[in-house]
ROTILUM-745518 format. One record per residue (C-alpha): x, y, z; residue number from 1; residue in three letters. Coordinates in nm, 4 decimals. Layout:
@u=X; v=Y; w=Z; i=NUM; aa=ALA;
...
END
This chain:
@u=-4.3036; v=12.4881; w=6.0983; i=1; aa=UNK;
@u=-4.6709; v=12.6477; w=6.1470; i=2; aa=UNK;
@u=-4.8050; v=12.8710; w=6.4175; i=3; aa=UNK;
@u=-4.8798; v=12.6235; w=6.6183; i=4; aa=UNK;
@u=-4.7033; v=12.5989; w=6.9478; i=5; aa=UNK;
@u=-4.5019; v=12.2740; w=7.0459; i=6; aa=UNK;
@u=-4.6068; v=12.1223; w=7.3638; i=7; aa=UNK;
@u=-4.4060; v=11.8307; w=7.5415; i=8; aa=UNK;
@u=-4.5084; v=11.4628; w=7.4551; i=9; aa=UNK;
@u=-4.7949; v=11.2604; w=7.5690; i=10; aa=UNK;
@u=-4.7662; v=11.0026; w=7.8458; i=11; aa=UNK;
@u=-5.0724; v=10.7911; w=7.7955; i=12; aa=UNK;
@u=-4.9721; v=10.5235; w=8.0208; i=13; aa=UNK;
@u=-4.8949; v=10.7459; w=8.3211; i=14; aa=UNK;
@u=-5.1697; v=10.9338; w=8.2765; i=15; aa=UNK;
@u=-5.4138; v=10.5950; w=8.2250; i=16; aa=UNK;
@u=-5.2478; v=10.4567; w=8.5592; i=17; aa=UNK;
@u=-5.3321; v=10.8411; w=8.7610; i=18; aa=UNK;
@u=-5.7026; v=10.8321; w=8.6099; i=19; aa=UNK;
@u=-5.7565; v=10.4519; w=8.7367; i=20; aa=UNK;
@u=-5.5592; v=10.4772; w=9.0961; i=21; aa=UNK;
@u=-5.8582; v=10.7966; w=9.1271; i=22; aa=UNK;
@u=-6.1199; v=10.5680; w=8.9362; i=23; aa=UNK;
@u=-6.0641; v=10.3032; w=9.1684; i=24; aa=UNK;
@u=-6.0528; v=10.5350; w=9.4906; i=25; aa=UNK;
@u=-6.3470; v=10.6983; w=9.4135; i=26; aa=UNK;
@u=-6.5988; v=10.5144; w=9.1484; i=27; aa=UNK;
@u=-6.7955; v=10.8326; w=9.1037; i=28; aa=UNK;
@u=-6.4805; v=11.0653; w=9.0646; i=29; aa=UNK;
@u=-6.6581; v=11.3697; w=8.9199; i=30; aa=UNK;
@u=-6.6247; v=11.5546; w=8.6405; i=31; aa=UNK;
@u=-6.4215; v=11.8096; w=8.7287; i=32; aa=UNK;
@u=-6.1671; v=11.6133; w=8.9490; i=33; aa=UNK;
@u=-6.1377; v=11.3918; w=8.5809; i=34; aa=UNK;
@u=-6.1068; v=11.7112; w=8.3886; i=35; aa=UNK;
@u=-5.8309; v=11.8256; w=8.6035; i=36; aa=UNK;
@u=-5.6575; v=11.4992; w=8.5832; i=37; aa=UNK;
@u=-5.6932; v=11.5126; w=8.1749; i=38; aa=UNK;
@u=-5.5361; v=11.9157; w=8.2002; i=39; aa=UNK;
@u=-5.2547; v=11.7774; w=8.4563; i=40; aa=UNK;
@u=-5.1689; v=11.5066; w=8.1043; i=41; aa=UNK;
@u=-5.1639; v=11.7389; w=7.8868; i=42; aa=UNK;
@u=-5.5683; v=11.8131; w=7.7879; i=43; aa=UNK;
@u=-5.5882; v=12.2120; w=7.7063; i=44; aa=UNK;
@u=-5.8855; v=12.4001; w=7.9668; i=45; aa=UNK;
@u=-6.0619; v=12.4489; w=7.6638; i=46; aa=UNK;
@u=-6.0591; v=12.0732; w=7.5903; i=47; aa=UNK;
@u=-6.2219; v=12.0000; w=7.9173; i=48; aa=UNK;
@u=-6.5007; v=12.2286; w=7.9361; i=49; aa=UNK;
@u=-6.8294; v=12.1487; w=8.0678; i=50; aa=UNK;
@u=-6.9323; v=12.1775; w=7.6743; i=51; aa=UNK;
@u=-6.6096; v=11.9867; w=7.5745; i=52; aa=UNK;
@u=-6.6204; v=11.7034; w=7.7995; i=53; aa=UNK;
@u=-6.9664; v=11.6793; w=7.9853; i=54; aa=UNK;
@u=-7.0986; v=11.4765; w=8.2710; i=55; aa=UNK;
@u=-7.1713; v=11.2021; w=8.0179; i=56; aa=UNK;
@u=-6.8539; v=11.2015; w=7.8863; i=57; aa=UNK;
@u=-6.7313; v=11.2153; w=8.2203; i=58; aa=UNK;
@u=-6.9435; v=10.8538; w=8.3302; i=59; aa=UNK;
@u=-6.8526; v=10.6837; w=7.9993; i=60; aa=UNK;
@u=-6.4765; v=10.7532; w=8.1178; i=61; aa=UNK;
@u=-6.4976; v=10.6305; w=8.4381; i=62; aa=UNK;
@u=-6.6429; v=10.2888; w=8.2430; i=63; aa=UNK;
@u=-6.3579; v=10.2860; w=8.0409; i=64; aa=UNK;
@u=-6.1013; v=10.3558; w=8.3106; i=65; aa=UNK;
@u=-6.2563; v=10.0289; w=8.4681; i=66; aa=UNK;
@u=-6.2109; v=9.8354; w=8.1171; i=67; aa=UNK;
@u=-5.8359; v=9.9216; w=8.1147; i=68; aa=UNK;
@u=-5.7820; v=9.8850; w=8.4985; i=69; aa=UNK;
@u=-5.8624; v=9.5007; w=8.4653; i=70; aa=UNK;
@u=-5.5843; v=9.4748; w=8.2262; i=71; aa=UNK;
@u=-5.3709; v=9.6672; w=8.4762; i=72; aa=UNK;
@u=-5.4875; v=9.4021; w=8.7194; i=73; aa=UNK;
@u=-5.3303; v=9.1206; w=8.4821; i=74; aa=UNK;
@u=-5.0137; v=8.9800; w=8.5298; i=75; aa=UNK;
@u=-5.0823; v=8.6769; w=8.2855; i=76; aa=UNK;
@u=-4.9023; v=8.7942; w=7.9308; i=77; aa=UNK;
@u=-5.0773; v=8.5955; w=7.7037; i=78; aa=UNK;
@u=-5.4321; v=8.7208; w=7.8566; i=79; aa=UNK;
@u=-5.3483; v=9.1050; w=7.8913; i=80; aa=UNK;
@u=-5.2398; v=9.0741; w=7.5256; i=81; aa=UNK;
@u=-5.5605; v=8.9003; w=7.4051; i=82; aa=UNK;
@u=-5.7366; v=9.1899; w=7.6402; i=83; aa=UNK;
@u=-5.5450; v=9.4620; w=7.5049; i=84; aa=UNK;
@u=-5.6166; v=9.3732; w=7.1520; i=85; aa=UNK;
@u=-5.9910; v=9.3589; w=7.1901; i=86; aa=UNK;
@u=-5.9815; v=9.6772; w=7.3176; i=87; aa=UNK;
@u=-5.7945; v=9.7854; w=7.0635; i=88; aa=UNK;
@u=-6.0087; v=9.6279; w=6.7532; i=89; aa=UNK;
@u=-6.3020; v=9.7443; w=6.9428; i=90; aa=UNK;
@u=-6.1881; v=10.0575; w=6.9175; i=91; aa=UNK;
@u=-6.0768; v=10.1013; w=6.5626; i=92; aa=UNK;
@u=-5.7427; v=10.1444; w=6.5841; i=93; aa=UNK;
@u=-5.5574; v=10.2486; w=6.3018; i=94; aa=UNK;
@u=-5.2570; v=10.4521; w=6.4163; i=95; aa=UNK;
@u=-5.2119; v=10.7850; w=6.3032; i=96; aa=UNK;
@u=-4.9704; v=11.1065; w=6.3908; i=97; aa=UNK;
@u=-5.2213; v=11.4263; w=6.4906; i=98; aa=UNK;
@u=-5.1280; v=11.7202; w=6.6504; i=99; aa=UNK;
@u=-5.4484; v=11.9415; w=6.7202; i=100; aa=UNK;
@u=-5.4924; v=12.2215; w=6.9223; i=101; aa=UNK;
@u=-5.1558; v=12.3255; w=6.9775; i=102; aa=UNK;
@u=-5.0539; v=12.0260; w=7.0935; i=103; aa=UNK;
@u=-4.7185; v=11.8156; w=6.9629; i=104; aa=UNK;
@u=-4.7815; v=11.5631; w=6.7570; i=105; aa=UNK;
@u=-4.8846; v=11.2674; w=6.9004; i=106; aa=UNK;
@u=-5.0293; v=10.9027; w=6.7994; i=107; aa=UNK;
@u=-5.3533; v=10.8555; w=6.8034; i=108; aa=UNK;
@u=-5.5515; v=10.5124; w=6.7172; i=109; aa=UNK;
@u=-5.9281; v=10.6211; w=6.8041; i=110; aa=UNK;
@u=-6.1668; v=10.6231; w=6.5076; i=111; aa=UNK;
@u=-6.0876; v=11.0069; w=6.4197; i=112; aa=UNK;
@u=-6.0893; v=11.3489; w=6.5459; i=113; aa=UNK;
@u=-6.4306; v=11.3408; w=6.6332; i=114; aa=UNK;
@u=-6.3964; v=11.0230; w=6.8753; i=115; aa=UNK;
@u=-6.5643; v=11.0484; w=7.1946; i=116; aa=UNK;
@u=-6.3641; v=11.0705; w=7.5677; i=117; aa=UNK;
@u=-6.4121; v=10.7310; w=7.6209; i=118; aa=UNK;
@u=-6.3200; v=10.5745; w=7.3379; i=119; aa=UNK;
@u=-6.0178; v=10.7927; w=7.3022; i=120; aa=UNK;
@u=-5.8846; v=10.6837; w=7.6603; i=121; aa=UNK;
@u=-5.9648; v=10.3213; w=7.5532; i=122; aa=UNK;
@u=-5.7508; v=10.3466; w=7.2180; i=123; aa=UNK;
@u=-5.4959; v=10.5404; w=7.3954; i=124; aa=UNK;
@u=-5.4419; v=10.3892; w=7.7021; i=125; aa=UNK;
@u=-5.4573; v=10.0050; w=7.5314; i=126; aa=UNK;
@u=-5.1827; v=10.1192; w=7.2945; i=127; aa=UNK;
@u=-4.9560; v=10.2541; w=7.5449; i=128; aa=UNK;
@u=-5.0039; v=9.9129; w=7.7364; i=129; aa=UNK;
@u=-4.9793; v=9.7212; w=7.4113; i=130; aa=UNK;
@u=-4.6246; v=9.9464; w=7.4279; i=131; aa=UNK;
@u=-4.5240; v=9.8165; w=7.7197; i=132; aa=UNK;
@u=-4.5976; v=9.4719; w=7.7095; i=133; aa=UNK;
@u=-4.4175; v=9.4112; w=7.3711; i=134; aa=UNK;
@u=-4.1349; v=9.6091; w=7.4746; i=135; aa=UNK;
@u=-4.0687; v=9.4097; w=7.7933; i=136; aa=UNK;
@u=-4.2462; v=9.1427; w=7.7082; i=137; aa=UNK;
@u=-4.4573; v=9.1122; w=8.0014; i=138; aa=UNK;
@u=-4.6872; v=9.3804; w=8.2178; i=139; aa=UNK;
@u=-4.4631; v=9.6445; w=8.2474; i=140; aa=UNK;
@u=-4.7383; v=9.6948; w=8.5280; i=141; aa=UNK;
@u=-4.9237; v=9.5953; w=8.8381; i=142; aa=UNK;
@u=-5.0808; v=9.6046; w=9.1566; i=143; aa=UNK;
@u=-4.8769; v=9.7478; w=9.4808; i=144; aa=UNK;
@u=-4.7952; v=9.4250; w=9.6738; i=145; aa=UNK;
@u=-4.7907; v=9.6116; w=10.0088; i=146; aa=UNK;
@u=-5.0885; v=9.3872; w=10.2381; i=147; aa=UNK;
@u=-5.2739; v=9.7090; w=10.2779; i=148; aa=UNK;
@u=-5.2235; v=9.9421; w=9.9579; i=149; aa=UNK;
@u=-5.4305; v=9.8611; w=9.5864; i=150; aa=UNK;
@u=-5.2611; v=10.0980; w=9.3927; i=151; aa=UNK;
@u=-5.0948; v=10.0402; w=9.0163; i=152; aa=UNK;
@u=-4.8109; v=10.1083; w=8.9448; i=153; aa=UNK;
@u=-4.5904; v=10.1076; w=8.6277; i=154; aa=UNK;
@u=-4.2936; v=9.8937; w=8.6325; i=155; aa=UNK;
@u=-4.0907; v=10.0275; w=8.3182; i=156; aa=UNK;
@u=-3.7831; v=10.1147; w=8.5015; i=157; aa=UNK;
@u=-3.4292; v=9.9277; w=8.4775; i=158; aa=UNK;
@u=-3.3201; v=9.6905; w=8.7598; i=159; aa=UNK;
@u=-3.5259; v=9.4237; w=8.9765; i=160; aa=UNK;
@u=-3.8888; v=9.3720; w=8.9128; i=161; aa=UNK;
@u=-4.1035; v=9.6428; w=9.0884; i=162; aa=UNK;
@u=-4.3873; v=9.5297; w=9.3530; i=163; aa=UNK;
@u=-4.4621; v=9.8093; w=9.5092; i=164; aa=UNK;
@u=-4.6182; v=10.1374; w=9.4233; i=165; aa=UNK;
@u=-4.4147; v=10.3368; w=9.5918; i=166; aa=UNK;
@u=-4.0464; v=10.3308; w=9.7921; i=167; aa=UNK;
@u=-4.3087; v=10.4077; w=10.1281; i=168; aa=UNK;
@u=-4.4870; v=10.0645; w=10.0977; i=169; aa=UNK;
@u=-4.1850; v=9.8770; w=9.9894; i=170; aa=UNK;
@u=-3.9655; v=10.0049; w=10.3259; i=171; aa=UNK;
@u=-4.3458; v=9.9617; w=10.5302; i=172; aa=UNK;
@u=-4.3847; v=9.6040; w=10.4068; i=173; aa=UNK;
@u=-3.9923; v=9.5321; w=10.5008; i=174; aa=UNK;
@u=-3.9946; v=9.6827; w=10.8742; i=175; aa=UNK;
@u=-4.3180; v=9.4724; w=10.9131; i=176; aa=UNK;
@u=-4.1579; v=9.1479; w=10.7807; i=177; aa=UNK;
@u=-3.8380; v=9.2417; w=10.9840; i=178; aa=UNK;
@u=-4.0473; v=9.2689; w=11.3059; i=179; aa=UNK;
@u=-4.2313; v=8.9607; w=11.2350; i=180; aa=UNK;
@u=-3.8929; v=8.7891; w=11.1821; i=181; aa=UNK;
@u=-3.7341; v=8.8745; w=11.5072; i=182; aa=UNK;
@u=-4.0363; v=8.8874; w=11.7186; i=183; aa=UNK;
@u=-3.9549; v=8.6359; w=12.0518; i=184; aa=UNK;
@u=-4.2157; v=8.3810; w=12.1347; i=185; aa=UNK;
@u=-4.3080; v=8.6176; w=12.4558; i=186; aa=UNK;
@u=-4.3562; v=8.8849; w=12.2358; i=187; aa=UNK;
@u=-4.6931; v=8.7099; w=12.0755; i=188; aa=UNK;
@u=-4.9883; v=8.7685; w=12.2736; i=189; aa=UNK;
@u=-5.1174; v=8.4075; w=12.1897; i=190; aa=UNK;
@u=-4.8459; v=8.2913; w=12.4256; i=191; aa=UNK;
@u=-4.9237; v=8.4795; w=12.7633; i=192; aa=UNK;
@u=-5.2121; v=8.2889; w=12.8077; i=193; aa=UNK;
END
């Protein structure tokens, strides 16, 4: 084995979900909350310089995190497939094993090592959902179903279909049913009148 050091594996689909839930809290996430985000998957602090990934790079992936969120926003299987292989034909993708900068080797399906930010998130984050959908064959994804929360989620674990982002909005969205349930007609304010 070379010098170079061996790194844990990629996650490009938890790390595509992260980047949109910020994307789509904040539209103009800046540069350096994205850069911190890319280090926190994996991206070295040399990677995500303000030479290595500027504030262009930085606006061209926010558009691409939008791209990919509206297949996270899919629950139709036949359309987040057709989506997911547009994105991936628009973005050359031929797969390919790199490891670079002391990082394990990984699959990559941009057009090279000199692909830009955006249209490395694009290849990436399309083939980890391409992933997921032919493994389960459905989204392996989706929007928390909680009335009040927007947040994706992945749903790639074992057991009943997920619909919530989170165990908090699941039990939140329960008690409220449960109250609603067993709520007495006196109880409605409607009724006092």
């Amino acid at each position: 084995m070379s010098g170079a050091t061996v790194t844990q594996g990629f996650r490009p689909a938890h790390r595509l979900i992260e980047i949109a839930n910020a994307v789509r809290e904040d539209p103009a996430l800046s540069r350096d909350a994205l850069a911190d985000l890319l280090r926190r998957h994996g991206e070295t602090p040399d990677d995500v310089t303000e030479a290595a990934f500027t504030a262009t790079d930085a606006e061209e992936l926010r558009s691409a995190t939008a791209r990919l969120t509206d297949v996270l926003t899919e629950t139709d299987t036949d359309r987040a497939a057709l989506a997911l292989n547009a994105l991936l034909e628009e973005c050359g993708a031929r797969p390919r094993l790199s490891r670079h900068d002391g990082h394990a080797w990984h699959l990559h399906v941009d057009r090279g090592e000199d692909a830009g930010w955006a249209d490395w998130f694009t290849a990436s984050g399309a083939l980890a959902l391409a992933q997921l959908l032919s493994e389960h064959g459905h989204p392996a994804w989706g929007t928390c179903a909680a009335p009040d929360c927007t947040t994706l989620y992945l749903a790639t674990g074992p057991g009943t279909p997920r619909r919530y982002c989170s165990p908090r909005c699941a039990s939140r969205t329960r008690v409220a049913a449960h109250r609603e349930r067993n709520r007495t007609p006196s109880d409605d304010p409607a009724s006092r009148s």
